[in-house]
MOPAC internal coordinates of N, CA, C and O (Angstrom, degrees):
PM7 1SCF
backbone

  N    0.0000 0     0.00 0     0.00 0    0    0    0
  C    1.4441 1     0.00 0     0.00 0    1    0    0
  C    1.5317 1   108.38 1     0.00 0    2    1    0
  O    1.2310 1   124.27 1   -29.68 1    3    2    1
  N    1.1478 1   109.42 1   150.32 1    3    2    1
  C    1.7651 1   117.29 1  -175.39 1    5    3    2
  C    1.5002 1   104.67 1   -90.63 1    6    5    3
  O    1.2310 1   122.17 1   -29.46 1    7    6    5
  N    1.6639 1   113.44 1   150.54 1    7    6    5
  C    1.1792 1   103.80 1   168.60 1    9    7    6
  C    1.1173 1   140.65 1   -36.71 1   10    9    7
  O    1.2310 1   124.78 1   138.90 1   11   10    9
  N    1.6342 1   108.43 1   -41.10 1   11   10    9
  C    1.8375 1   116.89 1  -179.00 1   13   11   10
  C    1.6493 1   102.69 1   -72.50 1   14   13   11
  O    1.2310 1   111.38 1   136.50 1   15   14   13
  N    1.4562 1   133.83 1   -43.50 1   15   14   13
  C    1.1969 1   103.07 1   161.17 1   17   15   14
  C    1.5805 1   148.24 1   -70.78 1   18   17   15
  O    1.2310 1   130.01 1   171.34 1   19   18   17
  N    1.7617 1    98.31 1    -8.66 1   19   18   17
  C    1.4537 1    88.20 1   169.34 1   21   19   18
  C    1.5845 1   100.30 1   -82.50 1   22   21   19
  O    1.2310 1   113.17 1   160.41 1   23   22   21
  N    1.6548 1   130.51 1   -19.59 1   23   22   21
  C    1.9545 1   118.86 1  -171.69 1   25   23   22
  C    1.8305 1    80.05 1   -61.36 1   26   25   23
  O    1.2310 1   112.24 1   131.30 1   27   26   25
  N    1.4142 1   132.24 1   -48.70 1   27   26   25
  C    1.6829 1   127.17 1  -154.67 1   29   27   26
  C    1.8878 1    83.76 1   -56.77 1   30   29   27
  O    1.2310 1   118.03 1   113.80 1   31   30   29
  N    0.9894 1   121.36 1   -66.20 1   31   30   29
  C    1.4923 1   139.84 1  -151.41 1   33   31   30
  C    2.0429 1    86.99 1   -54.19 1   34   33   31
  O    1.2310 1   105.33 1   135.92 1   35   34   33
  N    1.1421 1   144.77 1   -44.08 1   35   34   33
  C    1.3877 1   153.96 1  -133.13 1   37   35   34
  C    1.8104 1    97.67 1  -117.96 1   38   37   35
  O    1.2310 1   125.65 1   147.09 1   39   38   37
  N    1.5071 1   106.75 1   -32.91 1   39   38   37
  C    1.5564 1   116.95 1   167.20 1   41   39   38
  C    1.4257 1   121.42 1   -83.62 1   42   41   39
  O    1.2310 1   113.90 1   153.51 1   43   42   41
  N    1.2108 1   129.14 1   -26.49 1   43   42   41
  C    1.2837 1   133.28 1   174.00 1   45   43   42
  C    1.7125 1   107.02 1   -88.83 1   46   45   43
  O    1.2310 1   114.35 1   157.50 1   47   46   45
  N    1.3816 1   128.31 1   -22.50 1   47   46   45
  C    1.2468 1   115.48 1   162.39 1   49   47   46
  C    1.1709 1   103.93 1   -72.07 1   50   49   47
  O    1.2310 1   116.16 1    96.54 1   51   50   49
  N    1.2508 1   124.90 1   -83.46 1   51   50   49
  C    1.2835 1   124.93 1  -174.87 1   53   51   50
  C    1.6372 1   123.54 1   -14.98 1   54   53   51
  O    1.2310 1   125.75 1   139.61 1   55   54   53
  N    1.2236 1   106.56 1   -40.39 1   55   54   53
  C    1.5093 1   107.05 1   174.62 1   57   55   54
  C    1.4079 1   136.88 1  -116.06 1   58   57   55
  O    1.2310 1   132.35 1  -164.26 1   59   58   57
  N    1.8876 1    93.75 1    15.74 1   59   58   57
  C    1.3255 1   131.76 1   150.25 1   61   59   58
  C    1.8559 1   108.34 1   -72.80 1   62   61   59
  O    1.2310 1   131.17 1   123.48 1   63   62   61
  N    0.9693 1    96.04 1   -56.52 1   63   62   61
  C    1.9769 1    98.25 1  -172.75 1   65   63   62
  C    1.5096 1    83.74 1   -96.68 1   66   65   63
  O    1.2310 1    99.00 1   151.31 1   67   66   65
  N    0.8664 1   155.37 1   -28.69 1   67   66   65
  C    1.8896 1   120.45 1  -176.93 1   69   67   66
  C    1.9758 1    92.90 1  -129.90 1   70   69   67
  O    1.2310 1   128.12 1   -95.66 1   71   70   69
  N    1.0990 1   101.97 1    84.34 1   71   70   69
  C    1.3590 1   118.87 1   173.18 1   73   71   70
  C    2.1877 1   119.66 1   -57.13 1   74   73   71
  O    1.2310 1   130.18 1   143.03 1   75   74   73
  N    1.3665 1    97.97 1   -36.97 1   75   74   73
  C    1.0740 1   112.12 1   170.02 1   77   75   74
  C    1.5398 1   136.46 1   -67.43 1   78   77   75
  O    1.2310 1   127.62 1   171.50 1   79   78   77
  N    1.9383 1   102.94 1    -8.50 1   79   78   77
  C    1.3058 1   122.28 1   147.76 1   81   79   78
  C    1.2948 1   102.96 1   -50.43 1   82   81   79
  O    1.2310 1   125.11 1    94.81 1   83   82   81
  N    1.4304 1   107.79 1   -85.19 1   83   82   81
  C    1.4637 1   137.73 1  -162.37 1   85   83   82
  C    1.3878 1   125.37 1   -25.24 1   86   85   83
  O    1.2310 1   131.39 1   155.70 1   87   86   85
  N    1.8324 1    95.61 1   -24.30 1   87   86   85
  C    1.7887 1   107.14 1  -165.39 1   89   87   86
  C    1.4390 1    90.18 1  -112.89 1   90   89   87
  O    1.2310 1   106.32 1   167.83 1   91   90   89
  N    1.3134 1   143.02 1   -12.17 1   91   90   89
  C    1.4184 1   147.07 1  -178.92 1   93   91   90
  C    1.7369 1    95.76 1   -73.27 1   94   93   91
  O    1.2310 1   123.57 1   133.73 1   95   94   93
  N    1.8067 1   110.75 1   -46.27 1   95   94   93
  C    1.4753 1   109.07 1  -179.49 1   97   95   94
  C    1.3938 1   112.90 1   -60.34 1   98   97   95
  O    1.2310 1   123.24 1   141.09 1   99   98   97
  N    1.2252 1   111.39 1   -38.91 1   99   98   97
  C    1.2357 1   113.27 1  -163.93 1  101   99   98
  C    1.8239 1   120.74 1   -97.58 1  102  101   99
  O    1.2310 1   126.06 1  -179.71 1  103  102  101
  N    1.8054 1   105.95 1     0.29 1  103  102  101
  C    1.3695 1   105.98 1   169.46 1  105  103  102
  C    1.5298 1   106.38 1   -81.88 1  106  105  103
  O    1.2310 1   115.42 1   178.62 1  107  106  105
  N    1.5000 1   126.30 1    -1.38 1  107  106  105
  C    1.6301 1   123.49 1  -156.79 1  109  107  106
  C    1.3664 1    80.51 1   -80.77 1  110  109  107
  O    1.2310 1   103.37 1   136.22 1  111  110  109
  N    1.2086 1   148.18 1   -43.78 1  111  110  109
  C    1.4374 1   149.46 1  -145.77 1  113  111  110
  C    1.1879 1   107.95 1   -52.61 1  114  113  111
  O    1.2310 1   104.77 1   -76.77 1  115  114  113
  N    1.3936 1   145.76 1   103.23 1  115  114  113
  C    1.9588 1   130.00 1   176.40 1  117  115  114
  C    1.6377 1    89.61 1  -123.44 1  118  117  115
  O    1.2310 1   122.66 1   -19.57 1  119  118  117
  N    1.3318 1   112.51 1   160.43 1  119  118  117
  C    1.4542 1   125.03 1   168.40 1  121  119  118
  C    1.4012 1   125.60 1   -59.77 1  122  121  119
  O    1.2310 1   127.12 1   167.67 1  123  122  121
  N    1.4197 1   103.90 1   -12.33 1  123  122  121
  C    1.4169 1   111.45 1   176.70 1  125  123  122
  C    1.4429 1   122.01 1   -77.52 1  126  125  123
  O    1.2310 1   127.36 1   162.34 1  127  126  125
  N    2.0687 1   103.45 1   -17.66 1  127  126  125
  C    1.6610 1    92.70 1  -169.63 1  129  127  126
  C    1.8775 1    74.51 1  -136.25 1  130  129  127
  O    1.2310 1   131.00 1  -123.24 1  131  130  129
  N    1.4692 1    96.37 1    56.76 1  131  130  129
  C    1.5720 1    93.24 1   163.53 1  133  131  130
  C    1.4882 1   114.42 1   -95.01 1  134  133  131
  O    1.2310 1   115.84 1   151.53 1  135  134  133
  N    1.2414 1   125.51 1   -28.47 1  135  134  133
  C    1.3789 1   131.05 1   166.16 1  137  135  134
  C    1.4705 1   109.85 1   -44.10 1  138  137  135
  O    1.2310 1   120.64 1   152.79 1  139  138  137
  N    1.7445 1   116.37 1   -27.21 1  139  138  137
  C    1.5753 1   119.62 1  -178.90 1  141  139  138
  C    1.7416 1    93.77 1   -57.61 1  142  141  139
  O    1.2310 1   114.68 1   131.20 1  143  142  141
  N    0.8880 1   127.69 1   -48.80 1  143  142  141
  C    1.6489 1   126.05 1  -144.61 1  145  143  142
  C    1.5341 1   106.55 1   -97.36 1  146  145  143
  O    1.2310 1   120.77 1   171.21 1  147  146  145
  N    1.3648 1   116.14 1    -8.79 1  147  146  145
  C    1.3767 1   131.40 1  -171.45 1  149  147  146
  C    1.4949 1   102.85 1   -94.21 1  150  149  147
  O    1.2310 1   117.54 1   133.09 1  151  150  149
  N    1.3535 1   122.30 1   -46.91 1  151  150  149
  C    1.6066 1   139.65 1   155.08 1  153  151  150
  C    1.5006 1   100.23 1   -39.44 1  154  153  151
  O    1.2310 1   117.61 1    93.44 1  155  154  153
  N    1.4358 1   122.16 1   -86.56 1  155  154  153
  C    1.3126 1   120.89 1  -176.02 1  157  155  154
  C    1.4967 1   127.95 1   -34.39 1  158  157  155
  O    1.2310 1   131.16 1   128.78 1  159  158  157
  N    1.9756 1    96.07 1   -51.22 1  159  158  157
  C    1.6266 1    81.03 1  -169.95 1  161  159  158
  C    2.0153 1   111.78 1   -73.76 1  162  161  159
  O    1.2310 1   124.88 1   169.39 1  163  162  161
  N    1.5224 1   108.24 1   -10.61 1  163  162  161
  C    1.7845 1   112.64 1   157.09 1  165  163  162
  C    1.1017 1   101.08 1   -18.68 1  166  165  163
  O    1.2310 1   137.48 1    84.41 1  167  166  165
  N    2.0819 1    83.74 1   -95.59 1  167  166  165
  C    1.7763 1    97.53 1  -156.24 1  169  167  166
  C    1.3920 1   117.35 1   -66.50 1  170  169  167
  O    1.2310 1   112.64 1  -158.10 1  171  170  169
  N    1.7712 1   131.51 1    21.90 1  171  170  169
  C    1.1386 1   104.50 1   156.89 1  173  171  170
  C    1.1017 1   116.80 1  -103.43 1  174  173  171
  O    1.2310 1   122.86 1   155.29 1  175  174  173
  N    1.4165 1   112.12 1   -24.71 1  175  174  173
  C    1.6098 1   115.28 1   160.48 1  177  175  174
  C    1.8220 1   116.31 1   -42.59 1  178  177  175
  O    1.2310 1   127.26 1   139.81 1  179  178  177
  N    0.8324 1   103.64 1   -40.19 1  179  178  177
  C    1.3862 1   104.89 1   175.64 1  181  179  178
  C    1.4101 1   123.48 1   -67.16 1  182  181  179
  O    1.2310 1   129.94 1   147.74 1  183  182  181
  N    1.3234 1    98.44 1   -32.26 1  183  182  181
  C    1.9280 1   111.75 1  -172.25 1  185  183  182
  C    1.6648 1   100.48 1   -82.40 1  186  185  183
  O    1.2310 1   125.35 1   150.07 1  187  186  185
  N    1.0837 1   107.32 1   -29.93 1  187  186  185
  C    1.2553 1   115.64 1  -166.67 1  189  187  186
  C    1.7841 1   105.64 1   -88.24 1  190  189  187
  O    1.2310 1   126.93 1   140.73 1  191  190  189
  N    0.8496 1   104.28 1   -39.27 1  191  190  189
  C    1.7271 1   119.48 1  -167.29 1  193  191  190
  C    2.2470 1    79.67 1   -73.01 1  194  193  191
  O    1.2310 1   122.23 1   120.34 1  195  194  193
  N    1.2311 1   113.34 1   -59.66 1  195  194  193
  C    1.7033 1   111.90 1   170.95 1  197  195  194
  C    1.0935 1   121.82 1   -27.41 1  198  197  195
  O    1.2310 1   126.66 1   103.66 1  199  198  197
  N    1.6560 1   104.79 1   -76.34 1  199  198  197
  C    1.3972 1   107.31 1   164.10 1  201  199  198
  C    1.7906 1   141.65 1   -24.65 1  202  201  199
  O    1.2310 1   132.32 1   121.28 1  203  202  201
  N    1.6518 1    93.80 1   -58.72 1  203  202  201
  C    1.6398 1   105.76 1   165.53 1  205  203  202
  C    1.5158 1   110.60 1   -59.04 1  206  205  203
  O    1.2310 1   111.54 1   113.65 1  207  206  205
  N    1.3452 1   133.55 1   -66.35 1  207  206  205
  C    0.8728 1   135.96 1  -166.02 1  209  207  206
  C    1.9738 1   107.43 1   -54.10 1  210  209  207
  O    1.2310 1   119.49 1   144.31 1  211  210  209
  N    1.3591 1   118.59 1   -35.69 1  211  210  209
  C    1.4742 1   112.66 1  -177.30 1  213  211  210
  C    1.7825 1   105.23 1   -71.40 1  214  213  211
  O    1.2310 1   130.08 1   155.28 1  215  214  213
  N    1.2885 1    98.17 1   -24.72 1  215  214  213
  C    1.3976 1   104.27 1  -164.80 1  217  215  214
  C    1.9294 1    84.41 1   -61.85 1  218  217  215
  O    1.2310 1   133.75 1   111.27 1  219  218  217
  N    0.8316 1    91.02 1   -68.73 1  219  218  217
  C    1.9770 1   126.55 1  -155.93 1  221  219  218
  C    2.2779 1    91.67 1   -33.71 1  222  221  219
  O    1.2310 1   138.95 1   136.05 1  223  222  221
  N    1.1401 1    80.86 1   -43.95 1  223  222  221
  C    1.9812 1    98.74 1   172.07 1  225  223  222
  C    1.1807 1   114.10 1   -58.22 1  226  225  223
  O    1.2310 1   130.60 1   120.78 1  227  226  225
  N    1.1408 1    97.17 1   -59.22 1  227  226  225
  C    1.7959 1   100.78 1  -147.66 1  229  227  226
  C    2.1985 1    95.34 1  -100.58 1  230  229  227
  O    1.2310 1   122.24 1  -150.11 1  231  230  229
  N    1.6100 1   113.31 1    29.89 1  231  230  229
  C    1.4930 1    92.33 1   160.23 1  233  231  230
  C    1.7057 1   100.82 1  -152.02 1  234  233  231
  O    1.2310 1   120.10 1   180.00 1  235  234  233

């Protein structure tokens, strides 16, 4: 397993046994800085859609 899935694997416990993290992340959310998350999930679609596509080339 890669680092980023064991940090996924170390974040989902964590906010499996202390749940009250989990809802602190998720009260920051207001409609006002929803355009923040609409931006993000873009450019990762994009980085990600890159990624596949270099892969998809170059084997």
């Amino acid at each position: 397993m890669t680092v980023l899935g064991w940090a996924n694997v170390l974040k989902v416990t964590l906010y499996f046994l202390f749940p009250a993290i989990g809802m602190k992340s998720i009260g920051r959310v207001r409609m006002e800085r929803a355009h923040e998350l609409v931006i993000a999930g873009a450019v990762g679609t994009v980085v990600l859609s890159a990624l596949v596509a270099y892969d998809m080339l170059t084997t």
